[in-house]
N, C-alpha and C positions, 0 to 999 in steps of 0.2 A: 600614399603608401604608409603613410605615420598611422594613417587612421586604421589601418588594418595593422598594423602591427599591434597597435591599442587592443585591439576587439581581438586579437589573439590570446595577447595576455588576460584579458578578461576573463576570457571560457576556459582561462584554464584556473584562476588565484585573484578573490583567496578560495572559492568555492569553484570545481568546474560547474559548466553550462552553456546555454544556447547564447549568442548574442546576433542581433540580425543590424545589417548593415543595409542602407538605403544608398544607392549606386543613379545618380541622374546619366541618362543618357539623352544625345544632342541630335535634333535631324541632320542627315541623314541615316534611319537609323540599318540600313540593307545593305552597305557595303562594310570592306574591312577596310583598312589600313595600315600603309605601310611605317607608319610615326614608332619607332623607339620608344617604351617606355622601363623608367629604371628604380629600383627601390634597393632601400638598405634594411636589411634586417636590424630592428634595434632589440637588443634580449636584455631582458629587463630580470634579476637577479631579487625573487621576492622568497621571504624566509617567513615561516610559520613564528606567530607570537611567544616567546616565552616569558615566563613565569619569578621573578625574581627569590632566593634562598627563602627571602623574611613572607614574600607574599603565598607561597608553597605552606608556609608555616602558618598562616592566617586562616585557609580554606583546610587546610589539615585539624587546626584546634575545632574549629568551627563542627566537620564531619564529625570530629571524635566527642563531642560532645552532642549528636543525634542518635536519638535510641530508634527512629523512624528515617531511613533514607529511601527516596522512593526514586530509581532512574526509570525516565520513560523516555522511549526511543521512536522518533517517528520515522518517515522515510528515505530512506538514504539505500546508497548501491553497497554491497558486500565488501565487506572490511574486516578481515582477519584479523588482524593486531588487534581492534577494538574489541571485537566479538571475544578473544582470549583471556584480555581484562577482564571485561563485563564476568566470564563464567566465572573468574576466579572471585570476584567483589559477590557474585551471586550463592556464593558458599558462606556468606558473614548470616549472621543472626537478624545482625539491623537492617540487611539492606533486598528490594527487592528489585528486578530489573522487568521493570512491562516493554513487550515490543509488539508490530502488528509484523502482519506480511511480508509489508512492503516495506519491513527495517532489516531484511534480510540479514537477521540476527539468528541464531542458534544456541539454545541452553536447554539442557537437562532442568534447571532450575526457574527457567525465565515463565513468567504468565505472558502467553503468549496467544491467548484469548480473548482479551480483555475485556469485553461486551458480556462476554459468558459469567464472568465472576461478578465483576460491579454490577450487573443489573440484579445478583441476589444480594448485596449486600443491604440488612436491614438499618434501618435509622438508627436503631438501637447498639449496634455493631459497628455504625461506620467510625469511631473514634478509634479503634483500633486498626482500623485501615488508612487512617489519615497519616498523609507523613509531616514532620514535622522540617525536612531538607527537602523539598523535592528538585532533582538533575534534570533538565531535558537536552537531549541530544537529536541532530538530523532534524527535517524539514517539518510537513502537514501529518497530522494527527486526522486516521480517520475517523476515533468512536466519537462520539456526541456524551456518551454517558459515562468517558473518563473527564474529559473538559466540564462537564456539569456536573460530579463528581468532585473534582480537584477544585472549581472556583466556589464550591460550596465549603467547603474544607476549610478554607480561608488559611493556605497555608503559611508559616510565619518566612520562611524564605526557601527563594527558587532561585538557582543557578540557570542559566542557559550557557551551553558550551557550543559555539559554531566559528568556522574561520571567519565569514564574515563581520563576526561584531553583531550582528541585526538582535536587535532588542525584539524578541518575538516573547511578547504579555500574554499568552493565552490565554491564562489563569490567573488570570491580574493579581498576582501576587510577586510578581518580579524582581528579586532586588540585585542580582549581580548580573552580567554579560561577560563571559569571557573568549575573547576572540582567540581561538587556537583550535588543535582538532582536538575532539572528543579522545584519540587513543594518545596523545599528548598530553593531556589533560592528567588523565587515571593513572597515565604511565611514573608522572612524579608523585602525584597525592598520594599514591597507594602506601610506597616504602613507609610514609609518615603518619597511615591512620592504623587504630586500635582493634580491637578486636572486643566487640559492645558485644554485651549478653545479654539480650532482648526476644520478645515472641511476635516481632512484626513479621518477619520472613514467614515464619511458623503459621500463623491465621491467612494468611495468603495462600498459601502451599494447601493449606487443609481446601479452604475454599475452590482452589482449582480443582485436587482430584474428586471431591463432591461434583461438579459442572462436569468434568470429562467423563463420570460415570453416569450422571443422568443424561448428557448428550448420546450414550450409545445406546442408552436404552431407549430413549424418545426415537430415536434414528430409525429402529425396529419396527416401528409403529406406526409411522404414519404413511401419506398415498403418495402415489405420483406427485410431485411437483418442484417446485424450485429448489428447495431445501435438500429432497431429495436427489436430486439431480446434480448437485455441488458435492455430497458425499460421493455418488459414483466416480466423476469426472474428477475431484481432485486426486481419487486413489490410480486411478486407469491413465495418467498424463505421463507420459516416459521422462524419467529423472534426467537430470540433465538440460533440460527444457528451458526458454528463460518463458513465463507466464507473465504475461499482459492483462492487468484485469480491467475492465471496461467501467466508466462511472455511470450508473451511483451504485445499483443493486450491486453486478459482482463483486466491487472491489468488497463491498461490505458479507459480502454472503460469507467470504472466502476466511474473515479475522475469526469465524466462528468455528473454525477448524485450525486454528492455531498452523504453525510455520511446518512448511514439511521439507525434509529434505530433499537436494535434489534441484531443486528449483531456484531459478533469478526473476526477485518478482517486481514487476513493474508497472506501475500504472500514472494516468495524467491528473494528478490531484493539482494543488494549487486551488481555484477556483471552482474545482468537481463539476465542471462541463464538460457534456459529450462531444465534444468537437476534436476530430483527429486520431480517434482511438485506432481505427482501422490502419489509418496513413502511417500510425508510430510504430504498430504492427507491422508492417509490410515493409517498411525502413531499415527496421533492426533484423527483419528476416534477412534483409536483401547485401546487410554488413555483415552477417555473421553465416557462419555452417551450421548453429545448432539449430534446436527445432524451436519457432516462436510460435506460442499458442496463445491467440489471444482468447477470451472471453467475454463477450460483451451482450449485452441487452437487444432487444426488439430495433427501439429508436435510435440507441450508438450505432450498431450499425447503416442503416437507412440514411441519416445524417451522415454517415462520413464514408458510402457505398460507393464515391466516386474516384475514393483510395484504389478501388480496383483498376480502374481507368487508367494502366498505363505499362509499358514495357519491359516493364522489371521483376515482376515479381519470381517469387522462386518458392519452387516445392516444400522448403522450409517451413512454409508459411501456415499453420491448420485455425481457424476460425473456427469458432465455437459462437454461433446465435442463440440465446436464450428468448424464445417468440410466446411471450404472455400477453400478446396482444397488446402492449402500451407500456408505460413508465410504470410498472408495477409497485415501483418503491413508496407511488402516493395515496396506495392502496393502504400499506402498514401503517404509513402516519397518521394520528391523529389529528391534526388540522385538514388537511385536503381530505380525509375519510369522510369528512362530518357534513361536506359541503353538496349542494347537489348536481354541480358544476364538476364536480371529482372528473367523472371517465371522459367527457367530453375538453376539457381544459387545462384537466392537472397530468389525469394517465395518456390523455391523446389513443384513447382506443379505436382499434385497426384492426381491420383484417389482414393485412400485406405479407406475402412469402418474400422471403430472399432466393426462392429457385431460379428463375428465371432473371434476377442481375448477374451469379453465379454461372449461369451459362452464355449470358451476355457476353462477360470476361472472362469466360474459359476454363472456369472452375471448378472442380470435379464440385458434386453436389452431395451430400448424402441426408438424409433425415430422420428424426424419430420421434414417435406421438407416446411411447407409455416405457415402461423399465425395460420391460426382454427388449424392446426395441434397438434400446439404447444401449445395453450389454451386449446388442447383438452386433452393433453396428461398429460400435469403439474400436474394435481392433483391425478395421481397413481403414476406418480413419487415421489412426495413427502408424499406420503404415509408411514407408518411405519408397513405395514404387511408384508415387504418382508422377508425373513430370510439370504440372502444376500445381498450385494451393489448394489444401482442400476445404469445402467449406460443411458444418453442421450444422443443422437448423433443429432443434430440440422444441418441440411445444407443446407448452406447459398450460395447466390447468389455472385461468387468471383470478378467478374468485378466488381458487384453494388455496394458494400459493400464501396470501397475506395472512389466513386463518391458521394456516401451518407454522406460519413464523409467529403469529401472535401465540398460539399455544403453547413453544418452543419456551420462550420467555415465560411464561405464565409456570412448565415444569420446572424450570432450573430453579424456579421461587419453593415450591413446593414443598412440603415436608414428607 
């Protein structure tokens, strides 16, 4: 019983989370028993880290003397207090706040696209996007191109603020850990820091609303396919919703549309393997009333199809299949593009429909092959008369899909 009281307080401080316990059972293992068993609850009394007057005073001189402060914000569950901060520090000169999705963060001011801006920022330019503090808060970072980015930057010092303490180097420029929460953090440093008159905020801000004006016009333009089918589906998802995005493509499609209201967004980073995306979907459906939509790929689902396999589920629940016939996402990259192994080893290309596991396990079906389809379909999908899960099966064009994203990136460059 000690050991489970242990593994309580784990998943809750300093960080909630899972913790799993290994339970040996004795033959015979088919009957019960009538043996007494007794446990004591031990509560264990743990207090977030604080900050001492003079050490407050250290990280305060240190801020107010950055004309460049950069917070970047990874994964984490919605947090009021912090996200209140953040808009207010997001109104300074020096300071700019990047977050993805999945930091289920909110600001008028926040780049909250980040793939969209850094992949035009030129070489020539990029010293004035460099920060010279950079904060990181909350878990895994999805872009690749603020990480190669930042550890090219070489910046001269990074804070990490997390209850745990974990020294997380992304950017191997690391030099403080501060083990507290991130709205603990800001909450004392703020009274104590200055108010810099700088144009870092300013070249950031300019740089997004350039990307969000070329993104609507690109949007315009191009055919059926993945790109476009993330525009429709993230506007038509009923607010309120908690979004599930599936690894690799969705979660990634989804930062390029920046934070929408409305939405709880979650997904299984960490190690960015498809294994469980369904199972985590159909979990959180089956603990909650609101509506969980997941999003996932061809292969996430398929791989974790046997999520449906079981006696729980509930109406809540709407899956979204994006069927490009394979691991699309090794189509964009330049390493597995190049190779000629690509479709047969890296995309795993398929024919395979989701109709038919769908009605295996009882799940309404629905499908669509081109846009009126999909506008046509969307609103009994999201419907709430079903009495089951409903599932979508979207398929998309698999050549275009890479050539639409690769262009995508090529306008935002553009003059």
């Amino acid at each position: 019983m000690k050991l489970i009281n242990e593994a309580i307080d784990q998943s809750h401080f300093p960080e909630a989370g899972p913790v799993h316990i290994n339970i040996p059972f004795r033959e015979p293992l088919y009957n019960t028993t009538d043996e007494h068993v007794e446990g004591r609850v031990i509560e264990e009394k743990q207090e977030d880290l604080s900050l001492t007057k003079k050490q407050v005073g250290v990280f305060a001189d240190h801020w107010n003397q950055s004309q460049k402060v950069l917070i970047l914000a990874g994964q984490m569950g919605r947090n009021d207090a912090l996200n209140h901060l953040l808009v207010e520090l997001s109104e300074r000169d020096n300071v700019v706040v990047l977050t993805e999705t999945t930091s289920n963060l909110q600001g008028d001011k926040f780049i909250d696209c980040i793939d969209n801006v850094v992949s035009t920022i030129d070489k020539n330019e990029a010293t004035g996007f460099q920060p010279d503090l950079l904060i990181t808060i909350g878990g895994q970072i999805v872009s690749k191109m603020i990480k190669k980015f930042l550890r090219e930057s070489k910046v001269p010092a990074h804070w990490h603020i997390s209850p745990s303490g974990e020294e997380m180097d992304t950017y191997f420029c690391l030099t403080e850990t501060i083990g507290m929460k991130p709205e603990n953090f800001f909450g004392l440093i703020l009274p104590q820091t200055k108010l810099n008159t700088s144009q870092f905020a300013e070249v950031w801000q300019q740089k997004l609303q350039l990307v969000r004006n070329k993104r609507t016009l690109y949007l315009k333009t191009i055919p059926f396919s993945d790109l476009q089918v993330f525009d429709v589906l993230l506007k038509e998802i009923p607010a309120n919703s908690t979004l599930h995005l599936g690894n690799s493509t969705p979660v990634r499609y989804s930062q390029l549309f920046g934070q929408l209201s409305g939405f709880d967004y979650r997904s299984n980073r960490g190690v960015s393997g498809i294994d469980g995306q369904i199972s985590t979907a159909a979990g959180a459906a089956f603990a909650s009333k609101e509506t969980n939509t997941i999003i996932t790929g061809d292969l996430g689902f398929f791989y974790d199809s046997n999520a449906l396999m079981n006696h729980h589920l509930t109406p809540n629940l709407k899956i979204i299949v994006i069927n490009n016939g394979g691991g699309g996402i090794f189509r964009f990259l330049d390493g597995p593009a190049s190779t000629p192994q690509m479709e047969k080893y890296f995309v795993a290309e398929h024919s395979w429909k989701a109709e038919k596991i769908a009605e295996a396990f009882g799940v309404h079906y629905l499908k669509a092959e081109n846009l009126d389809q999909l506008k046509e379909v969307l609103p009994e999908f999201h419907t709430n008369n079903f009495t089951s899960p409903a599932l979508l099966e979207i398929f998309t064009p698999a050549k275009i899909n890479a050539q639409v994203l690769k262009d995508y990136f090529l306008y935002l460059k553009s003059n």
